[in-house]
Backbone as a chain_set.jsonl record, in Angstrom:
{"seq": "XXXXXXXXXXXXXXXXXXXXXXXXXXXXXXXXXXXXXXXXXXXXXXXXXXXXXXXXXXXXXXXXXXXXXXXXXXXXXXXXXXXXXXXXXXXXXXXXXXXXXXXXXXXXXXXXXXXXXXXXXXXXXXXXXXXXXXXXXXXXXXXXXXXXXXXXXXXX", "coords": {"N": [[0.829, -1.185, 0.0], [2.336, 0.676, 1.046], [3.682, 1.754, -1.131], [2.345, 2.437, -3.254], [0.945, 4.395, -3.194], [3.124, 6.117, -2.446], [4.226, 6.356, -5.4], [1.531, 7.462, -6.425], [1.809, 9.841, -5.937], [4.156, 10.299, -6.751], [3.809, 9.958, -9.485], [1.471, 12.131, -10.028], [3.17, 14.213, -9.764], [4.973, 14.471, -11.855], [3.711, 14.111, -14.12], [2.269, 17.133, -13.556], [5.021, 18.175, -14.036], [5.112, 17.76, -16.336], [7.016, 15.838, -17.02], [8.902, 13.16, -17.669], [10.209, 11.634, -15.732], [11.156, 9.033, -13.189], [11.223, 5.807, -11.119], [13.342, 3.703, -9.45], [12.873, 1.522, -6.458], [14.449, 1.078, -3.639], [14.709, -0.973, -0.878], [16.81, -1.379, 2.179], [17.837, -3.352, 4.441], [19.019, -2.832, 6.962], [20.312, -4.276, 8.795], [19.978, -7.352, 8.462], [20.926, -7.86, 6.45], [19.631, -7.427, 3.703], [18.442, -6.088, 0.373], [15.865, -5.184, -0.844], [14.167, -4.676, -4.448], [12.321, -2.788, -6.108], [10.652, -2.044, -9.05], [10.993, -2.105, -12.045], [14.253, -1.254, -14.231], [17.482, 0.224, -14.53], [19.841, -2.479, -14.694], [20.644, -4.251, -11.779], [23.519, -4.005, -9.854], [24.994, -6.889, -8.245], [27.559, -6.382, -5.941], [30.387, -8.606, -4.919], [31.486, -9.92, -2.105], [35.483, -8.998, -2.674], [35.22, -8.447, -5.207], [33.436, -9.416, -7.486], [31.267, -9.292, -9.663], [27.645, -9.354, -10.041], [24.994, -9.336, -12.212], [21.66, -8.07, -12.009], [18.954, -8.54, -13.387], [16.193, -6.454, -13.717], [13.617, -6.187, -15.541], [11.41, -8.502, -15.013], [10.26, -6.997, -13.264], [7.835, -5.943, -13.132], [6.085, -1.945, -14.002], [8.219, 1.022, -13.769], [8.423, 2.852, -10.828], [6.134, 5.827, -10.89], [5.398, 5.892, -13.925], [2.664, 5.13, -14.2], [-0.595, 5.824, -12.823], [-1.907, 3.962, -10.983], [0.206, 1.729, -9.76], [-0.134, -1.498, -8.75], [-0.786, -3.34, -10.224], [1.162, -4.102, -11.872], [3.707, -4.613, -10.213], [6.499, -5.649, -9.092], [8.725, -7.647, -6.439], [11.997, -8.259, -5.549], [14.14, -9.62, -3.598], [17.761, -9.428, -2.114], [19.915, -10.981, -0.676], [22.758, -10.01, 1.295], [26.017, -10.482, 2.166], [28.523, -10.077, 4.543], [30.905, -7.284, 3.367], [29.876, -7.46, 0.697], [27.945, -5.611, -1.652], [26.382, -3.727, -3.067], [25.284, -1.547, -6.338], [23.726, 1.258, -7.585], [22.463, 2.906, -10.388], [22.373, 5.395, -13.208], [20.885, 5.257, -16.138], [22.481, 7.664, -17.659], [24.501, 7.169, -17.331], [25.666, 4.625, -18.135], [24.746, 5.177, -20.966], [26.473, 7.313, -21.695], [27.944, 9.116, -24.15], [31.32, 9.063, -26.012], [33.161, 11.22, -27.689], [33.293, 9.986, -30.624], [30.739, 8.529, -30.822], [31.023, 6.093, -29.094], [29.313, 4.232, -26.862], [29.448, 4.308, -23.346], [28.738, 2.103, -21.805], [27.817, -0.894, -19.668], [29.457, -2.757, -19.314], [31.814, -2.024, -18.813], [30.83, -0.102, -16.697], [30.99, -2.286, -14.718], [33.506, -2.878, -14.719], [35.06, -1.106, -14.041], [33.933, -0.726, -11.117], [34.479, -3.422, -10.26], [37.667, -3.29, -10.305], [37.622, -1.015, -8.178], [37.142, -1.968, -5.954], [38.265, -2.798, -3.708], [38.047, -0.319, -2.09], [36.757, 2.423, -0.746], [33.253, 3.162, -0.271], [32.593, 5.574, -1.335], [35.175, 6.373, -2.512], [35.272, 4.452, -4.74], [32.498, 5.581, -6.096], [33.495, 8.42, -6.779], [35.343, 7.244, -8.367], [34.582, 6.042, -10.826], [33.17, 7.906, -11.698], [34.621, 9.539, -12.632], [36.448, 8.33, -14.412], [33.802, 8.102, -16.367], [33.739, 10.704, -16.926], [36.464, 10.974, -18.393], [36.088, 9.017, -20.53], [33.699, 10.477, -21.989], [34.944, 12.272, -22.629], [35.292, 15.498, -24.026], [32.571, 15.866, -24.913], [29.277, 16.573, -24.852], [27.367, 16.765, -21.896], [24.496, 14.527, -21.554], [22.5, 13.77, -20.167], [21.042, 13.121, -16.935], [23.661, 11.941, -14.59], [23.686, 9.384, -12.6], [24.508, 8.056, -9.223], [25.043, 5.273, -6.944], [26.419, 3.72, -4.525], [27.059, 0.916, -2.313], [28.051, -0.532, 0.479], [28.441, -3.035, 2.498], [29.782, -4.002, 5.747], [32.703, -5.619, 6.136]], "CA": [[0.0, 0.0, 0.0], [2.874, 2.318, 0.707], [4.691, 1.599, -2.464], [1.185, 2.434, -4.411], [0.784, 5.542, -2.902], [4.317, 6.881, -3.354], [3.689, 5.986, -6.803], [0.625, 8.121, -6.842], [2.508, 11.377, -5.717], [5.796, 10.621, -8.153], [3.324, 10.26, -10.843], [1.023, 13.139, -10.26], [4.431, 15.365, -9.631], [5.357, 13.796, -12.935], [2.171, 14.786, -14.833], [2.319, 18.374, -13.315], [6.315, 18.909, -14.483], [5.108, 17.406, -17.953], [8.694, 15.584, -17.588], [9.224, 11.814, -17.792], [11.221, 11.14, -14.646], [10.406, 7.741, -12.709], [12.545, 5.474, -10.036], [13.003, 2.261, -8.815], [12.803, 1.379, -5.148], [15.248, -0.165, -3.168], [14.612, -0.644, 0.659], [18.025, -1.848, 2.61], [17.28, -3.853, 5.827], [21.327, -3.426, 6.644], [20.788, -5.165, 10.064], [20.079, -8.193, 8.067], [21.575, -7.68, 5.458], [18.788, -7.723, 2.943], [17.756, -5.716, -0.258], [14.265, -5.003, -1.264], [13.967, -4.118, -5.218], [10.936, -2.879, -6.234], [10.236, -1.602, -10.159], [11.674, -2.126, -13.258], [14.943, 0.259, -14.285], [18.588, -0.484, -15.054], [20.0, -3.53, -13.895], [20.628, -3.619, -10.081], [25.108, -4.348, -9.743], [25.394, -6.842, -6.72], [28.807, -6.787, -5.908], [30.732, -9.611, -3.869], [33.039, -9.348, -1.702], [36.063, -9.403, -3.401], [34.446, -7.291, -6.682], [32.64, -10.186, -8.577], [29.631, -8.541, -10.24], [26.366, -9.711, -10.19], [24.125, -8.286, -13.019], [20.51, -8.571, -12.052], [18.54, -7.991, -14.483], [14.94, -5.821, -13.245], [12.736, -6.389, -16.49], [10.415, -8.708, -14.202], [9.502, -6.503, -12.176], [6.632, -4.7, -13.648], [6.714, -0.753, -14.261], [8.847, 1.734, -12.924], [7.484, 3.68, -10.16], [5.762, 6.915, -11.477], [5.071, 5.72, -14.699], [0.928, 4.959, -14.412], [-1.328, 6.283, -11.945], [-1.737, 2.722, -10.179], [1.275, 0.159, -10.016], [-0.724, -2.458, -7.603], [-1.105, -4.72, -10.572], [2.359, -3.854, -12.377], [4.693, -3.838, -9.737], [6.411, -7.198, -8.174], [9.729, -6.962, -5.695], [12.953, -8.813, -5.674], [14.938, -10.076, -2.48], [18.729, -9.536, -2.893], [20.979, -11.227, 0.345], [24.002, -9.544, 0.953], [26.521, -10.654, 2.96], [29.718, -9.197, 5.13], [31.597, -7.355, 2.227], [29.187, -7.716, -0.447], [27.622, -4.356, -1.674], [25.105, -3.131, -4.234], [25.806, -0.144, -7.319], [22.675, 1.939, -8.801], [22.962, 3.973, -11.209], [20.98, 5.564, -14.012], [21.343, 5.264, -17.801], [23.337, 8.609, -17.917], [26.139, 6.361, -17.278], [26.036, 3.554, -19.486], [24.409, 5.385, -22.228], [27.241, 8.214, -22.063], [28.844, 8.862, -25.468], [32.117, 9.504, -26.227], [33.189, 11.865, -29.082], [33.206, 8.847, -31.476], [29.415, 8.116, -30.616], [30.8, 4.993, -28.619], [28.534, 4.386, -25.431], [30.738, 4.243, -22.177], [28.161, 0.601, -21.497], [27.296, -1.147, -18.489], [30.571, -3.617, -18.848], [33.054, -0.825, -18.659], [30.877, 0.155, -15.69], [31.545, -2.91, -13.984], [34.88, -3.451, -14.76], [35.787, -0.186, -12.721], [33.948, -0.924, -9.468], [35.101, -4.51, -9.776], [39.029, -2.934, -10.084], [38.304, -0.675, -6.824], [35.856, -3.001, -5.119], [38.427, -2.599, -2.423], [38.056, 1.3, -1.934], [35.572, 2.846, 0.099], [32.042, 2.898, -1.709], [32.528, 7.201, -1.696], [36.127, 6.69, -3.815], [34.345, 3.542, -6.105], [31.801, 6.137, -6.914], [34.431, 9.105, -7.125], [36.517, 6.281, -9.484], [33.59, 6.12, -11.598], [32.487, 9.624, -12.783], [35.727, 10.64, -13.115], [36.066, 7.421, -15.526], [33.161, 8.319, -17.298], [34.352, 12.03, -17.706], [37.667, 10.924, -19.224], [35.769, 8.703, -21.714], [33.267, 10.974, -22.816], [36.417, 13.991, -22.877], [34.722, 16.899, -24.055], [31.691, 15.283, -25.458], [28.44, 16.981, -23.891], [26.41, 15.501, -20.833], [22.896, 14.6, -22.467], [21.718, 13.024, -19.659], [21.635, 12.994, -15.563], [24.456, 10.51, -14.464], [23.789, 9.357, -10.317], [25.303, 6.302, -8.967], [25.058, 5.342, -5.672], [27.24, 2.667, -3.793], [26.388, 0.475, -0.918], [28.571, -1.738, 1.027], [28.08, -4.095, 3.806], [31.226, -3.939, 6.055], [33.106, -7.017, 6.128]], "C": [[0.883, 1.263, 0.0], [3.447, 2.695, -1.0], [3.213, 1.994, -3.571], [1.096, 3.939, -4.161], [1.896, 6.805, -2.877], [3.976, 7.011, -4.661], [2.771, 7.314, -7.175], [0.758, 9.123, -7.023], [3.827, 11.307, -6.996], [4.902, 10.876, -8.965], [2.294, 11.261, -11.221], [2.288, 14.428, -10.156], [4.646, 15.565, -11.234], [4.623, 14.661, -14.029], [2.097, 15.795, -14.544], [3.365, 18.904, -13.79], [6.12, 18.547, -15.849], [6.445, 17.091, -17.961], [8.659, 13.769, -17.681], [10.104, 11.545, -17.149], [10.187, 9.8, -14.078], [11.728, 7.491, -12.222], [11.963, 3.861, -10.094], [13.447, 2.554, -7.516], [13.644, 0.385, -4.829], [15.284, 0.202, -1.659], [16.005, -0.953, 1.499], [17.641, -1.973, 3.691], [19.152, -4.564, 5.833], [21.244, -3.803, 7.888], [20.472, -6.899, 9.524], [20.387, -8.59, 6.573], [20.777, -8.293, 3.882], [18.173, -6.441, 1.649], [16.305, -5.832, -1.091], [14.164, -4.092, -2.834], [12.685, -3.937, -5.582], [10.619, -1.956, -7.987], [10.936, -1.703, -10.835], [12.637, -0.849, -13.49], [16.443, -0.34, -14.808], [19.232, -1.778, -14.153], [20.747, -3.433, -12.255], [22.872, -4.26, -10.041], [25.227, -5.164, -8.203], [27.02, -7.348, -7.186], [29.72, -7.775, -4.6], [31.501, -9.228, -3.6], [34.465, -10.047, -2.409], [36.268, -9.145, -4.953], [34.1, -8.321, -7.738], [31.603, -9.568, -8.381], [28.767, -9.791, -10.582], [25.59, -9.419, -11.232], [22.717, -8.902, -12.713], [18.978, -7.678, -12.443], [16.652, -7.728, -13.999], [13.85, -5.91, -13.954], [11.731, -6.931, -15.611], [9.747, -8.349, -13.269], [8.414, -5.192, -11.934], [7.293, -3.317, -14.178], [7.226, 0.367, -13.187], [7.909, 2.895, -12.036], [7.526, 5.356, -10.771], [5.29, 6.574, -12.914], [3.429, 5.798, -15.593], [0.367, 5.41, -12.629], [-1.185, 5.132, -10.692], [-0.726, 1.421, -10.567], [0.585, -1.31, -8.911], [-0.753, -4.01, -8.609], [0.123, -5.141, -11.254], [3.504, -3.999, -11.536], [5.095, -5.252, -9.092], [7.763, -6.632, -7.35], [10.858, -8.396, -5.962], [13.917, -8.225, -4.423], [16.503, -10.278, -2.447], [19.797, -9.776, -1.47], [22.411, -10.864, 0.29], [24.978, -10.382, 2.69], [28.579, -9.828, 3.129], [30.845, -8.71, 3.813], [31.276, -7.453, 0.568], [28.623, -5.974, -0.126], [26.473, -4.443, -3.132], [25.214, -1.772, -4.976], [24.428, -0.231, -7.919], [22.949, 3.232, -9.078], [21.946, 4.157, -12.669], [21.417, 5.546, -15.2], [22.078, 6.191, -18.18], [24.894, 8.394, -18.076], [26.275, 5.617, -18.165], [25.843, 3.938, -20.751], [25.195, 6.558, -22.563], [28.127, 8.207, -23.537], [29.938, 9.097, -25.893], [32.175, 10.32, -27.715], [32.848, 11.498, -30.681], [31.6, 8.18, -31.583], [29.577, 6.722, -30.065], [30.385, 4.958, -27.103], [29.268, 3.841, -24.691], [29.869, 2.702, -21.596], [28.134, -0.21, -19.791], [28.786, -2.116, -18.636], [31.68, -2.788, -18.706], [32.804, -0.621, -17.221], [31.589, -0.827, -14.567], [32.998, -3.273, -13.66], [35.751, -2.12, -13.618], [35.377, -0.08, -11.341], [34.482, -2.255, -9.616], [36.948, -4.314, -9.152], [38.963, -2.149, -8.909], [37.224, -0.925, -5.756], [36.235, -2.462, -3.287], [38.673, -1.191, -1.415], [36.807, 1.179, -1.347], [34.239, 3.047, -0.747], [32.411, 4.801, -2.16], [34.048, 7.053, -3.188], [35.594, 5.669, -4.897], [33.749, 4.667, -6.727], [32.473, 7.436, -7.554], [35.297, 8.203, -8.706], [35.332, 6.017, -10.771], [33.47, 6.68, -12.897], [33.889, 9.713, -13.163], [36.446, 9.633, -14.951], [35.463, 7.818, -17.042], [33.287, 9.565, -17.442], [35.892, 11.944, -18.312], [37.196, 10.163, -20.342], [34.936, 9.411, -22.49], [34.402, 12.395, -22.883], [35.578, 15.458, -23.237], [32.902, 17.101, -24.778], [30.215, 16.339, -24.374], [27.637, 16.165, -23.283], [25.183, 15.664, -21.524], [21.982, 13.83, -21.3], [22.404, 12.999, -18.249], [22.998, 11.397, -15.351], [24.881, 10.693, -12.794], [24.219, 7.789, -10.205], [24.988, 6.655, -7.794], [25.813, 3.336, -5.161], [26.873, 2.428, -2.745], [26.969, -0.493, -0.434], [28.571, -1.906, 2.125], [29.671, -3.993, 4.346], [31.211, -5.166, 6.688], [33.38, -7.638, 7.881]], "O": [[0.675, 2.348, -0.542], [3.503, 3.719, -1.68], [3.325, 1.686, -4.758], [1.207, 4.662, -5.151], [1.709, 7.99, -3.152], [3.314, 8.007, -4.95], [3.137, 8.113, -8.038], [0.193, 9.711, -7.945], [4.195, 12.132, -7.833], [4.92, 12.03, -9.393], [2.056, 11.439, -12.416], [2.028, 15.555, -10.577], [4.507, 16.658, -11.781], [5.011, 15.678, -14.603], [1.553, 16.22, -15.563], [3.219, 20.079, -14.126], [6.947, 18.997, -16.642], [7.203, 17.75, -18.672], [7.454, 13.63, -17.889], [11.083, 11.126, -17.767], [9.006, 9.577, -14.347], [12.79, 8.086, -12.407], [10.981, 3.212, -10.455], [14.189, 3.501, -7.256], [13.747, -0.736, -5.327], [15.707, 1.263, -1.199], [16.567, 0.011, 0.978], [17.083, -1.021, 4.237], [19.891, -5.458, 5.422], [22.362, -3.694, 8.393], [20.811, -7.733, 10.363], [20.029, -9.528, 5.861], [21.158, -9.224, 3.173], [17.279, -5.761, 2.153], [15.989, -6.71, -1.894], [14.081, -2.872, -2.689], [11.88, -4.853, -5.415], [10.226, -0.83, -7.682], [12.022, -1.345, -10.379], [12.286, 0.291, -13.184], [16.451, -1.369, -15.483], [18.997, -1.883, -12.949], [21.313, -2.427, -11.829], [22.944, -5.405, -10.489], [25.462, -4.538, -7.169], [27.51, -8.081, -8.044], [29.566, -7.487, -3.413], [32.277, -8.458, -4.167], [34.591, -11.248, -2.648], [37.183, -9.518, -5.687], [34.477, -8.089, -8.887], [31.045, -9.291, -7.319], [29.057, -10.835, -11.166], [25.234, -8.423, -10.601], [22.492, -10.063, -13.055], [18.319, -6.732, -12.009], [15.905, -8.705, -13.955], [12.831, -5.754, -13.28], [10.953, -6.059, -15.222], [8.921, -8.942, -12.576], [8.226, -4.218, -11.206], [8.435, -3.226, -14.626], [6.762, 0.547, -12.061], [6.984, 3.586, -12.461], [8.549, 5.987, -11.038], [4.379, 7.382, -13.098], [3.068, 6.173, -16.709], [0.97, 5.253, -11.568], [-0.525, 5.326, -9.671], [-0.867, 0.496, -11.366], [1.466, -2.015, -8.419], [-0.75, -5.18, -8.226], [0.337, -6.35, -11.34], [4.51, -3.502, -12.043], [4.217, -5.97, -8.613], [8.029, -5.433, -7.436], [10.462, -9.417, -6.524], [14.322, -7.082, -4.213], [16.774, -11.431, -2.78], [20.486, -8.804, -1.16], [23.18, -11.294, -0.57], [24.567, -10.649, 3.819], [29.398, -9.362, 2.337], [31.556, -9.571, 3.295], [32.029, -7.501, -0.405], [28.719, -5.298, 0.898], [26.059, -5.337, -3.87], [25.239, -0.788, -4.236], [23.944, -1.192, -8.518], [23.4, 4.208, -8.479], [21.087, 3.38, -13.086], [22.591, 5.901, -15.307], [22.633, 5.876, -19.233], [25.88, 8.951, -18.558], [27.041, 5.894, -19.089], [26.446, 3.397, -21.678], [24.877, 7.072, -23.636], [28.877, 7.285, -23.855], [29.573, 9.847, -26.798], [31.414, 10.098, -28.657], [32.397, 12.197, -31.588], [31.371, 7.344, -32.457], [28.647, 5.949, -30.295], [31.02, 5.563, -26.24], [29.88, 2.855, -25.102], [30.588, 2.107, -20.793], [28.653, 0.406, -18.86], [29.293, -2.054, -17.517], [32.662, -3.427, -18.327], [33.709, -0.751, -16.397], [32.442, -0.462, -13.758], [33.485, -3.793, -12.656], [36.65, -2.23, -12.784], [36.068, 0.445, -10.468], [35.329, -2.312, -8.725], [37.451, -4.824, -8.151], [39.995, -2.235, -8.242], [36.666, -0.169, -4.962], [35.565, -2.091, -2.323], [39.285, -1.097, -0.351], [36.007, 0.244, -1.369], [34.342, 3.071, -1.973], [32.439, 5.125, -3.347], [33.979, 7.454, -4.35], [35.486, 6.14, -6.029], [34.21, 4.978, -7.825], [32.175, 7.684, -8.723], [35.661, 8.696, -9.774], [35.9, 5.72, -11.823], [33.538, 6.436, -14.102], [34.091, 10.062, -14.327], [36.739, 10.081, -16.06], [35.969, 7.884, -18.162], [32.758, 9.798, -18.528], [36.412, 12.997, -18.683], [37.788, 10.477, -21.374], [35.103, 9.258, -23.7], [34.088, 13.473, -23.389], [35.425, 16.346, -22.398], [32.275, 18.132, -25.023], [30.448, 16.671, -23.212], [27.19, 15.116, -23.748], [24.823, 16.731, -22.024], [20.876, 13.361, -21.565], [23.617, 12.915, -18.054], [23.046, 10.283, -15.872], [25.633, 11.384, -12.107], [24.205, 6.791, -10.926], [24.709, 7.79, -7.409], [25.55, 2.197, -5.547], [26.376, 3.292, -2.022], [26.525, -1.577, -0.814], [28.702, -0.959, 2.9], [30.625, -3.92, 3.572], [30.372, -5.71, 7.405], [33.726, -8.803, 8.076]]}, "num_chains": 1, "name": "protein.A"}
């Protein structure tokens, strides 16, 4: 019920800015070390301890919140166990779909390949190691699109 009623406010906000923004939900129950996904969006990064990537892929899980007035019949959730040292990367298409000068997209395996290389950095320099990444590949190229990440690790 809450998750319907958020919903109701993103998507009348939505419908009032005439913009096409929308989210996915992710709850974090970090005393048991449990993620809660909730709406379709880019794929969710779990990362192990140790920086093996996960890719788990959100398509099944109805539509993204804000999208339609009522998600109650659209909307399913996904359970994601983390354990000591394991972590979780979201991030929004601004990243993967960044272009370099060449029109080649900076891609979701590039992304991974640079939190897997500083897995063992704090999640603030991972996400610092990132952007700065994806502003040396797109070089002078213009931003066309928000680019947010957010890092989340379980301490070992």
């Amino acid at each position: 019920q809450f998750l319907n009623v958020l919903n109701r406010i993103i998507y009348n906000s939505v419908q009032r800015m005439k913009t096409d923004k929308n989210l996915t939900l992710s709850l974090l129950d970090y005393k048991n070390g449990r993620l809660r996904v909730t709406g379709q969006h880019e794929e969710v990064l779990v990362v192990r301890q140790g920086g093996k990537i996960e890719r788990v892929d959100t398509f099944n899980l109805g539509f993204m919140i804000g999208v339609v007035p009522d998600t109650k019949a659209f909307v399913s959730h996904l359970d994601i166990q983390l354990q000591p040292g394991d972590g979780i990367v979201l991030y929004t298409d601004g990243i993967t779909e960044a272009r370099n000068l060449n029109k080649k997209l900076y891609g979701v395996e590039r992304l991974c390949e640079v939190i897997s290389q500083n897995w063992h950095r704090s999640a603030q320099e991972i996400q610092q190691a990132v952007i700065a990444d994806v502003r040396q590949f797109i070089g002078k190229q213009k931003v066309f699109d928000d680019i947010t990440l957010l890092v989340i690790k379980q301490k070992s």
